[in-house]
C-alpha positions in Angstrom: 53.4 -95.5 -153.0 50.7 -93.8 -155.4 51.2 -90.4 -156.0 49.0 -87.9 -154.1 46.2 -86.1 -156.5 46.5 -82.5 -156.7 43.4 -81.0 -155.6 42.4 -78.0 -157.6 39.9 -75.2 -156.4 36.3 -75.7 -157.6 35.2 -72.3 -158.9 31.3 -71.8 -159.4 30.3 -69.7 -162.6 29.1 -66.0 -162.5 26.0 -65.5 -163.9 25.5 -63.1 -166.7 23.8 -60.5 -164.6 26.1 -60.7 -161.6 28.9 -60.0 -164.5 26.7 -56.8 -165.6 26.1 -56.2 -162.1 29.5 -55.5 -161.2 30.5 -54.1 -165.0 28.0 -51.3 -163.9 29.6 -50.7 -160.9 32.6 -50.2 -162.4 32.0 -47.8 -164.8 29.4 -46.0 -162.6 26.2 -47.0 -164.3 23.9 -44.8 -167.0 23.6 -41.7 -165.8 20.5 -40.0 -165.4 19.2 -37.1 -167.2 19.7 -34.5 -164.4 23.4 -35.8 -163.6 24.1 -35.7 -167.4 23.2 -32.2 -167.2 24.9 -31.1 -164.0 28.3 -32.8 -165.8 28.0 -31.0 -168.9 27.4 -27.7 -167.2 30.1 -27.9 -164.9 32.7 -29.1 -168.1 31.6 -26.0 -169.9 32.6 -24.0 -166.8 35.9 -26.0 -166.5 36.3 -25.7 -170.6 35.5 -21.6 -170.7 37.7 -21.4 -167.7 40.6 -22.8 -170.0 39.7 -21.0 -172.8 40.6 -17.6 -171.2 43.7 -19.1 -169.5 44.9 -20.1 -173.3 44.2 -16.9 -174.4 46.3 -15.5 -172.1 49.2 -17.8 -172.3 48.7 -17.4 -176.1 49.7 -13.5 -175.8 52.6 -14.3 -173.3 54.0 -16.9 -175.9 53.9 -19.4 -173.3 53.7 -22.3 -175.4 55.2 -25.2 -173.2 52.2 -24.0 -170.2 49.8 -23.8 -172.9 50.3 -27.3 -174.7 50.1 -29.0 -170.6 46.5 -26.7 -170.6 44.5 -27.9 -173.6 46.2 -31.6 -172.9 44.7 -31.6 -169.5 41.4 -29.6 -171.1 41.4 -33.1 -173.5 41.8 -35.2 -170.7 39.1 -34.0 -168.2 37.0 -33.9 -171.1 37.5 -37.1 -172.3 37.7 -38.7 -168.7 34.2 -37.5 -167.8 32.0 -37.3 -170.9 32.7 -41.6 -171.4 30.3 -43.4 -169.5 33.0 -45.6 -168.2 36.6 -45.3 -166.1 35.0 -44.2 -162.8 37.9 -44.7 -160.4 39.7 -42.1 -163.1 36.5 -40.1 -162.5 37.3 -39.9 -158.5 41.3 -39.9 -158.7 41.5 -37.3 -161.3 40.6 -34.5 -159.4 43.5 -35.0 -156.9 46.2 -36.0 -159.3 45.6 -32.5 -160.7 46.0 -30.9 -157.2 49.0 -33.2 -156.3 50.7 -32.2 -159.7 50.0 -28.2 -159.2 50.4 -27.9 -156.0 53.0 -30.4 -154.9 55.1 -31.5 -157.8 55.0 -27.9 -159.9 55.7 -26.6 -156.8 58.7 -28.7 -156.3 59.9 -28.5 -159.7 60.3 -24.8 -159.5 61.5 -24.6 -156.2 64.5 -27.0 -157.9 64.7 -25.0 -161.1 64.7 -21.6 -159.5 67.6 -22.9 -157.0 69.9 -22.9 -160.0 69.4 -19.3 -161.0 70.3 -15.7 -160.0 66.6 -15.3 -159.5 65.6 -12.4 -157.3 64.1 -8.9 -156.9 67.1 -7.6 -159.6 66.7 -10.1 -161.6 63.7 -11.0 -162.5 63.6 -10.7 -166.1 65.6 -11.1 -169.2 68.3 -8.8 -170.5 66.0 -6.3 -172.7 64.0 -5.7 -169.4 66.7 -5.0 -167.8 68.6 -2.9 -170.3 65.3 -0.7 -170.6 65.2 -0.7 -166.6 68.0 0.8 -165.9 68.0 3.3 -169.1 64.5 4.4 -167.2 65.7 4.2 -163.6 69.1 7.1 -164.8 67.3 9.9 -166.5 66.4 13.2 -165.2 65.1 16.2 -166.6 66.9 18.9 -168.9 68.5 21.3 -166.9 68.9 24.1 -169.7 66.3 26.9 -169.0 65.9 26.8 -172.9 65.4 22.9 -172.9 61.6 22.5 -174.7 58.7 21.9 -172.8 55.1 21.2 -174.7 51.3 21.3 -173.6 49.7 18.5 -174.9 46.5 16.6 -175.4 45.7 13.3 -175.6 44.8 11.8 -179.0 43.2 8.6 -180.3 44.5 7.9 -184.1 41.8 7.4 -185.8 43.3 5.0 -188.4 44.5 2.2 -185.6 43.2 3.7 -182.5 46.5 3.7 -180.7 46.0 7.1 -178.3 49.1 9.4 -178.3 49.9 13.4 -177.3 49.1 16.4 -179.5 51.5 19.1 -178.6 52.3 22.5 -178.5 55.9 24.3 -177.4 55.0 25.8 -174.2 58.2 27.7 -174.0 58.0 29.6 -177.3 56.7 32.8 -177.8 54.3 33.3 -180.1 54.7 35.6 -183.1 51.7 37.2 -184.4 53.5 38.2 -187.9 54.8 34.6 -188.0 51.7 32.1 -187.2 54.1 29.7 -187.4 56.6 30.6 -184.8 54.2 27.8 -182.4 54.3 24.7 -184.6 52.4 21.3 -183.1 53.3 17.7 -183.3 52.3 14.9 -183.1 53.3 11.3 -181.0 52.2 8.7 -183.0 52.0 5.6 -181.1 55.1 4.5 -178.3 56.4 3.6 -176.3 59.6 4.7 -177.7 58.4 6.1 -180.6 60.2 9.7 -181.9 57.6 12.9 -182.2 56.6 14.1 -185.6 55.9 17.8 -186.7 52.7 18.2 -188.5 53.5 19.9 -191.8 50.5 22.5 -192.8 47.8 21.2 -193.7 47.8 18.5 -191.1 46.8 20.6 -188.2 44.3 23.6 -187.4 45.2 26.3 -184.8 42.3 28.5 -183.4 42.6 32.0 -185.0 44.7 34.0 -182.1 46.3 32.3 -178.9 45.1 32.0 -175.6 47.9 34.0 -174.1 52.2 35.1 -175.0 53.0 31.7 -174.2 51.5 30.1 -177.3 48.8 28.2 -175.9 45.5 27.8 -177.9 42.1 27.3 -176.7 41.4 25.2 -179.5 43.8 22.4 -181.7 43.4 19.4 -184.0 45.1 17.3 -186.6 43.9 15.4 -189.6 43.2 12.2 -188.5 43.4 12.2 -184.7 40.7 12.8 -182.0 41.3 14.9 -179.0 40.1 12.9 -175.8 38.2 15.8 -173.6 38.9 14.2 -170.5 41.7 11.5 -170.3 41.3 10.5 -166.7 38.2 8.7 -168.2 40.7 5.7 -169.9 41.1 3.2 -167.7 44.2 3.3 -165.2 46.0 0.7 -167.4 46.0 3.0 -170.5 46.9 6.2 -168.5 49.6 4.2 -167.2 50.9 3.2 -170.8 50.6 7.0 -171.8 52.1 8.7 -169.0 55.2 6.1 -169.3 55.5 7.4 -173.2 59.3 7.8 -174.2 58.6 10.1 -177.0 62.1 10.6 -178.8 63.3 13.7 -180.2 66.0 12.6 -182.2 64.3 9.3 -184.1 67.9 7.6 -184.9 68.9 8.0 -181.1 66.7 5.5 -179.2 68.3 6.1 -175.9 69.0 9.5 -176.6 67.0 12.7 -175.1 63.1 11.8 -174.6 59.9 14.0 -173.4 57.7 12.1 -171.1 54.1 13.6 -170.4 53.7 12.1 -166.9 50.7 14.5 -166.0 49.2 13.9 -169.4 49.4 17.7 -169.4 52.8 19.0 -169.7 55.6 16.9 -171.8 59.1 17.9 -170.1 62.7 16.9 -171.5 64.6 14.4 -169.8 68.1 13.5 -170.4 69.8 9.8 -170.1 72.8 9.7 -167.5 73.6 6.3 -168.9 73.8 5.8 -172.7 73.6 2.3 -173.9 76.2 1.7 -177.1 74.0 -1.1 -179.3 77.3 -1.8 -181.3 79.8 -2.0 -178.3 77.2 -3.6 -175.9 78.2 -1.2 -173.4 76.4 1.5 -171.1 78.3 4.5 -170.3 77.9 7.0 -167.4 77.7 10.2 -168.6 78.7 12.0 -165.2 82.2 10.1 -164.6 83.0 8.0 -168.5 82.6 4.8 -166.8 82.0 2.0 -169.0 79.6 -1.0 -167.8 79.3 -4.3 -169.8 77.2 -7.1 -168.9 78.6 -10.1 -167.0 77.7 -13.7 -166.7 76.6 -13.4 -163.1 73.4 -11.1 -164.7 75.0 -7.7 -163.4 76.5 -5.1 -165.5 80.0 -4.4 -163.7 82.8 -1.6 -164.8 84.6 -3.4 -167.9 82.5 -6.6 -167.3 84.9 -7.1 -164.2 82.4 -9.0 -161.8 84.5 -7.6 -158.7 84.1 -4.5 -159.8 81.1 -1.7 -159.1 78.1 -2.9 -160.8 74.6 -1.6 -161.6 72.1 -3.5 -159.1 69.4 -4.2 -161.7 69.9 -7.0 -163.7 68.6 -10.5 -165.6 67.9 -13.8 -164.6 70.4 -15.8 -165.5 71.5 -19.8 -164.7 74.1 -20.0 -162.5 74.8 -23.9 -162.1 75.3 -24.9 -158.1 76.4 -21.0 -157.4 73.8 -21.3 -155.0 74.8 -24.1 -153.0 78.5 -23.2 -153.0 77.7 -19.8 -151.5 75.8 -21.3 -148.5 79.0 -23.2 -147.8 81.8 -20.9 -148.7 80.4 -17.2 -148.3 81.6 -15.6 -144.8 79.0 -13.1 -145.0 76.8 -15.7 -145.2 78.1 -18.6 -142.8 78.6 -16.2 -139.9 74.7 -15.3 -139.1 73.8 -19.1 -140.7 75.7 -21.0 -138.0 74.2 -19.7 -135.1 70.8 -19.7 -137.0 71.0 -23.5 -137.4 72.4 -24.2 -134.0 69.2 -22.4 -132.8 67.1 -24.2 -135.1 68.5 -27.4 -133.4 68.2 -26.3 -130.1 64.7 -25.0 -130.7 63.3 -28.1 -132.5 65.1 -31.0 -129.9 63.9 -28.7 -127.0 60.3 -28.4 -128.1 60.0 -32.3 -128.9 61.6 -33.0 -125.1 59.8 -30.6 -123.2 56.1 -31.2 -124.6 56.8 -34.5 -124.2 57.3 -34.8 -120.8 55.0 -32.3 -119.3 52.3 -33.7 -121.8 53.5 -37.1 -120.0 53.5 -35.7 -116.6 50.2 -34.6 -117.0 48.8 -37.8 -118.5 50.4 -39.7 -115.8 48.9 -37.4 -112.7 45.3 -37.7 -114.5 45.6 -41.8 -115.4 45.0 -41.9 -111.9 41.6 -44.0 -110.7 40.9 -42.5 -107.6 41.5 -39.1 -109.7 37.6 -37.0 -109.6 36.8 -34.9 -112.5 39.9 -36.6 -115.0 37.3 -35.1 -117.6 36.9 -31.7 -117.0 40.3 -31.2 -116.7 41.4 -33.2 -119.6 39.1 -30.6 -121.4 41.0 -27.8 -119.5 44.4 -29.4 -120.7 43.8 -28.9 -124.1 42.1 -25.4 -124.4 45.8 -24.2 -125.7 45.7 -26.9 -128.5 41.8 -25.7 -129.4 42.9 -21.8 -130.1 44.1 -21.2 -133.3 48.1 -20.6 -133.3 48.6 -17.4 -134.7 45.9 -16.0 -132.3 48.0 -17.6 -129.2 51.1 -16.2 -130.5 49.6 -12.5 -131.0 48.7 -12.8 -127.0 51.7 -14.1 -126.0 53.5 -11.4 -127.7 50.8 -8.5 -125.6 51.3 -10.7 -122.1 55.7 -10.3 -122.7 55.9 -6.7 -123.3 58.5 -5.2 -121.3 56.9 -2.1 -120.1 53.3 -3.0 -120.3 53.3 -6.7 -120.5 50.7 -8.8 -117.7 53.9 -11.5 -116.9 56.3 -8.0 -115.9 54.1 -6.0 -114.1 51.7 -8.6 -112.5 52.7 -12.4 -112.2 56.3 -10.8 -111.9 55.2 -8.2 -109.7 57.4 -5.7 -111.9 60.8 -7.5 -111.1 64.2 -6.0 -112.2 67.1 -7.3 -113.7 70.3 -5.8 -113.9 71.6 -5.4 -117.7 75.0 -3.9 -119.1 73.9 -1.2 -121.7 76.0 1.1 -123.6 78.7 0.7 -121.4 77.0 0.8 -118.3 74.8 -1.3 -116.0 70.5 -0.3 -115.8 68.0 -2.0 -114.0 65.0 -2.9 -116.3 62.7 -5.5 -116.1 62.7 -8.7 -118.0 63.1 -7.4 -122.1 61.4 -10.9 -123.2 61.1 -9.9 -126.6 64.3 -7.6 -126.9 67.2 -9.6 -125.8 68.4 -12.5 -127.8 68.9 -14.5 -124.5 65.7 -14.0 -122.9 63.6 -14.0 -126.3 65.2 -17.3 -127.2 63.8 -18.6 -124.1 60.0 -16.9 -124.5 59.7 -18.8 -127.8 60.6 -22.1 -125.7 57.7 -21.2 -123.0 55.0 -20.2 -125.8 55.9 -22.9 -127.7 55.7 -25.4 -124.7 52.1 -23.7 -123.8 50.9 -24.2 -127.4 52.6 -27.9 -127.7 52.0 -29.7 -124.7 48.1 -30.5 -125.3 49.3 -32.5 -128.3 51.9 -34.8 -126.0 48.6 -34.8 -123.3 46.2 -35.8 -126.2 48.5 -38.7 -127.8 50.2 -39.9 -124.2 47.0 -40.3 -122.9 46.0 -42.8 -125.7 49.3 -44.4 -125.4 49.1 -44.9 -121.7 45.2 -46.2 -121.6 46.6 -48.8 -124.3 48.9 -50.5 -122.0 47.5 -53.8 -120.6 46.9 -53.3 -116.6 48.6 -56.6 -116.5 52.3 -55.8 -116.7 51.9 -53.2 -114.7 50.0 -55.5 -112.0 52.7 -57.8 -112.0 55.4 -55.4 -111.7 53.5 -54.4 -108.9 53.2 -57.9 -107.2 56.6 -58.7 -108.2 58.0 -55.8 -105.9 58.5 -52.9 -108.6 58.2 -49.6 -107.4 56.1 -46.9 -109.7 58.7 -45.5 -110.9 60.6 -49.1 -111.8 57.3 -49.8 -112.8 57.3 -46.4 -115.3 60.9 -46.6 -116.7 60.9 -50.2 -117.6 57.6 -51.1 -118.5 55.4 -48.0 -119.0 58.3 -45.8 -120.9 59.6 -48.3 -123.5 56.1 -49.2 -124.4 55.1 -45.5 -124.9 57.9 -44.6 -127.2 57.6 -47.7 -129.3 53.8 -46.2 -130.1 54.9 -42.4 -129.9 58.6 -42.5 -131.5 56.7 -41.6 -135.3 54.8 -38.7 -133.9 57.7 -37.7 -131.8 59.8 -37.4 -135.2 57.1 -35.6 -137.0 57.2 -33.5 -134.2 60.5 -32.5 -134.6 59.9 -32.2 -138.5 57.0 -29.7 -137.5 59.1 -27.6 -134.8 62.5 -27.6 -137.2 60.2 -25.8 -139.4 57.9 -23.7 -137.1 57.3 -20.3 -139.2 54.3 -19.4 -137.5 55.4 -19.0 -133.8 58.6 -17.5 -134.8 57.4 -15.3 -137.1 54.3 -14.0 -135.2 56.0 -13.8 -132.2 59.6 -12.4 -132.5 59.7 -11.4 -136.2 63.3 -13.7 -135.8 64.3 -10.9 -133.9 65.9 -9.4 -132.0 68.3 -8.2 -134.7 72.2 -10.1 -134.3 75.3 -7.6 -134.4 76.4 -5.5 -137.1 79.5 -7.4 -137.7 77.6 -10.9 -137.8 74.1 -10.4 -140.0 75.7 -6.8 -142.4 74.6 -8.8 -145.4 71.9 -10.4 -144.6 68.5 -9.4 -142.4 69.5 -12.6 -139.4 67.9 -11.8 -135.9 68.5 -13.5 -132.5 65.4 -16.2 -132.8 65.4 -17.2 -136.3 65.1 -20.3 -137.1 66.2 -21.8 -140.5 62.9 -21.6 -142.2 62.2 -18.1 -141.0 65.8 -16.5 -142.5 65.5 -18.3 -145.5 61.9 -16.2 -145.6 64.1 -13.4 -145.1 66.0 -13.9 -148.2 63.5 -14.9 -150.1 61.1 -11.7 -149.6 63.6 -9.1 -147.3 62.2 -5.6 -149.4 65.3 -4.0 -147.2 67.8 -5.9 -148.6 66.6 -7.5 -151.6 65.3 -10.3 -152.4 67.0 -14.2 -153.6 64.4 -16.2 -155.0 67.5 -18.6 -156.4 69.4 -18.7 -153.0 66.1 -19.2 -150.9 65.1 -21.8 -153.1 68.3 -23.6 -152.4 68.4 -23.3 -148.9 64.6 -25.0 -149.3 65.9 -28.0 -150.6 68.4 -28.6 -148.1 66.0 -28.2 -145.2 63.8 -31.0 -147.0 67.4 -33.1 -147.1 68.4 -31.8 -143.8 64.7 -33.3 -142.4 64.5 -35.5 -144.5 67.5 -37.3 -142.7 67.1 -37.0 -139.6 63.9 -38.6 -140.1 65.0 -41.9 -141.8 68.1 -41.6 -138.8 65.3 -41.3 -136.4 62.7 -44.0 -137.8 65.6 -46.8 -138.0 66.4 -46.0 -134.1 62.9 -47.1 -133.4 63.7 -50.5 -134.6 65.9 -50.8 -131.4 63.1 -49.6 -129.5 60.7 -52.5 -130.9 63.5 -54.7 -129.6 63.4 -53.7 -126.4 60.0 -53.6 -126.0 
């Protein structure tokens, strides 16, 4: 038998100017002169944008930030000034979102989860060290402690602006002119005061008064600023935080500060930092302080000890993690927090559901007059913005003064046990953990059900009339008719949007937040450590950690308990998406 020829394709040649035709698709074509224009103006913009933003990492010694800056400066640059690439032209824009708003993002979210990051500690150790030297000083005591008028001074040899002083608490001696003698801060912070020798300064002939105070001053070299409240706030700021030393050698030793820019008092350090021994000592009870590895200074270093709660950032490996999982004071308020954030998110999903269902079914009715209008109705909740719903819902459940109390209610009473005894008060929606739980169910079922309306609806007008036609002639009830054939159908379609509805609700900020705060507040004995009310939700306490001003905040443990939720979700979801399979099955 002869062998079968293999047939091959015939392929008909492109023409030279269908091959330059789609060449200059590609790379967008010759500009013309005004879009050549319009690009080069808005690259300047973009390129003088940068410029600054180097400058300023330049000053920070940010280097690393700086080096990703001028490489995506090059980039942009060379991306959009070559006349070809035009798919790079269109992507680029949104790679350069994605990467600083969703992978930077992520990246420090990960990064940070591994350190003591938080409100006290949120530098490095020379920030802290000078924090808490700042943070224990107080004035001198002593009535005979020195006190100094000044003025402020620009140098006129660098034009760094310090004070030009006179002892306030001296008396002055006409027979010895220089019983008042000026000086002179020459710069700071930190820097020690120097006395003007003779020669260096001019007094006006006699005092303004016994005190010592003259009408008129100056030094050789310096300019007296008139009126200081002319500098900008930034400089005052720098001048009225001046440490001006009085013994140079001693660098945490006794200071004036001029916070007024008026008066120059004497302050005294209650803890003195020993450079040699690494140590800070507290002057009122001996008690030595040495920095630990946790980013605290603690009594002898001892991390179980009393420490000083200002510190560094430091890394502390998985700290983090272990402490969600091993800390009591922690695990008590977290495991009713994420039972409620499971009872919360599985609730919202299942009861939006089926009265968005309900309601799709009532209106999929033929016979059914004006299925419009009140499909438009249905989803007026859905149409107003969330935070604005919440903010009502909050006004309608006031206890005293709410419209669901005192009107739809008709001011019903319940009977609550109170301080050891039983009072009759009307329903505290928002004040009881009980009853708040379940008004954060009912707003969030009035706010979620349009969605299940909207997408049911769809669903539903997507099923062929035939199977349910000859369910009907076959002898199936509606509801036999609903459960085998409508149901199974619907959550083959819906299961995806019903787990990103549970994604959505385990994380639902907004409502909680807006609403209940997370509150009302859990026992004493369950949330001491940390800020954990009766409706928070995972998301919302990790907030709480992350920004609680009461309690301080925990960049590094917030950033942790971030992670898991996106593994937490992240879980359920693939659990959830391989269940559908078996739903596709039965379908």
């Amino acid at each position: 038998m002869a062998k079968k020829a293999t047939e091959t394709p015939m392929t008909i040649p492109m023409s030279k100017e269908k091959q330059k035709s789609i060449k200059s698709l590609y790379s967008g074509g010759t500009p013309g002169l005004r879009g050549t224009i319009i690009k080069i103006i808005a690259l300047a913009f973009v390129d003088a944008v940068a410029v600054s933003v180097a400058f300023v990492l330049l000053a920070q010694n940010q280097w690393v930030a700086l080096a990703v800056l001028l490489a995506v400066v090059v980039i942009v640059n060379w991306l959009y000034l070559r006349p070809a690439g035009l798919p790079g032209k269109y992507l680029t824009p949104g790679v350069l979102f994605l990467l600083a708003f969703q992978v930077y993002v992520l990246f420090l979210s990960t990064t940070t989860a591994f350190t003591n990051f938080g409100s006290a500690n949120n530098g490095d150790f020379q920030q802290a060290l000078s924090a808490i030297v700042d943070a224990n000083n107080e004035p001198d005591p002593s009535e005979d402690a020195p006190y100094y008028d000044v003025l402020v001074v620009k140098n006129q040899s660098n034009g760094q602006y310090g004070f030009l002083m006179t002892q306030a608490n001296t008396l002055y001696d006409p027979a010895d002119p220089a019983s008042v003698k000026p000086v002179v801060a020459v710069g700071g912070p930190n820097e020690s005061i120097r006395f003007l020798k003779e020669g260096e300064y001019k007094l006006s002939d006699t005092p303004s008064d016994m005190s010592g105070q003259y009408d008129a001053i100056s030094a050789t070299g310096y300019k007296v600023v008139k009126d200081p409240t002319r500098l900008s706030d930034a400089e005052q700021a720098k001048l009225s935080n001046y440490h001006l030393l009085l013994d140079p050698n001693d660098r945490f030793g006794q200071f004036l500060m001029a916070n007024d820019l008026q008066n120059a008092i004497t302050y005294n350090l209650t803890m003195i930092w020993d450079e040699k021994a690494q140590t800070l000592t507290r002057q009122t009870d001996g008690a030595v302080f040495k920095p630990s590895d946790d980013g605290f200074f603690h009594i002898n270093g001892n991390v179980k000890k009393e420490r000083i709660e200002i510190g560094w950032q430091v890394n502390v490996g998985v700290k983090n993690f272990v402490s969600i999982f091993t800390d009591p004071e922690l695990l008590r308020p977290l495991g009713r927090v994420m039972t409620w954030t499971l009872v919360f998110a599985i609730s919202s999903v299942l009861t939006t559901f089926v009265l968005g269902l309900a309601i799709a079914l009532l209106f999929d009715y033929e016979k059914l007059r004006g299925k419009k209008l009140y499909r438009s109705f249905m989803i007026l909740p859905y149409a107003f913005p969330g935070f604005l719903s919440a903010y009502v819902w909050r006004g309608l459940l006031n206890t005293e003064h709410g419209f669901v109390n005192t009107t739809i209610l008709g001011g019903l009473k319940i009977t609550q046990h109170l301080n050891g005894g039983d009072v009759q008060t009307m329903i505290p929606w928002l004040e009881d953990p009980n009853w708040a739980k379940l008004a954060v169910l009912v707003v969030n079922l009035w706010m979620g059900f349009p969605y299940m309306f909207l997408i049911t609806t769809g669903a539903l007008q997507a099923i062929p009339a035939e199977l349910t036609e000859s369910a009907t002639i076959d002898g199936a009830t509606p509801w036999q008719s609903f459960r085998l054939i409508k149901l199974p159908l619907l959550l083959v379609s819906l299961a995806p949007l019903l787990i990103a509805s549970f994604a959505y609700n385990f994380n639902n900020f907004g409502l909680i937040y807006l609403l209940t705060g997370g509150g009302p507040s859990l026992p004493e004995e369950v949330s001491a450590r940390y800020d954990a009310g009766g409706t928070d939700i995972l998301i919302t306490f990790v907030y709480k950690i992350a920004f609680s001003a009461g309690r301080g905040r925990d960049y590094g443990m917030a950033s942790a308990f971030s992670i898991l939720i996106f593994i937490v979700v992240g879980g359920l979801s693939l659990i959830s998406f391989r269940r559908t399979k078996a739903l596709e099955e039965m379908a």
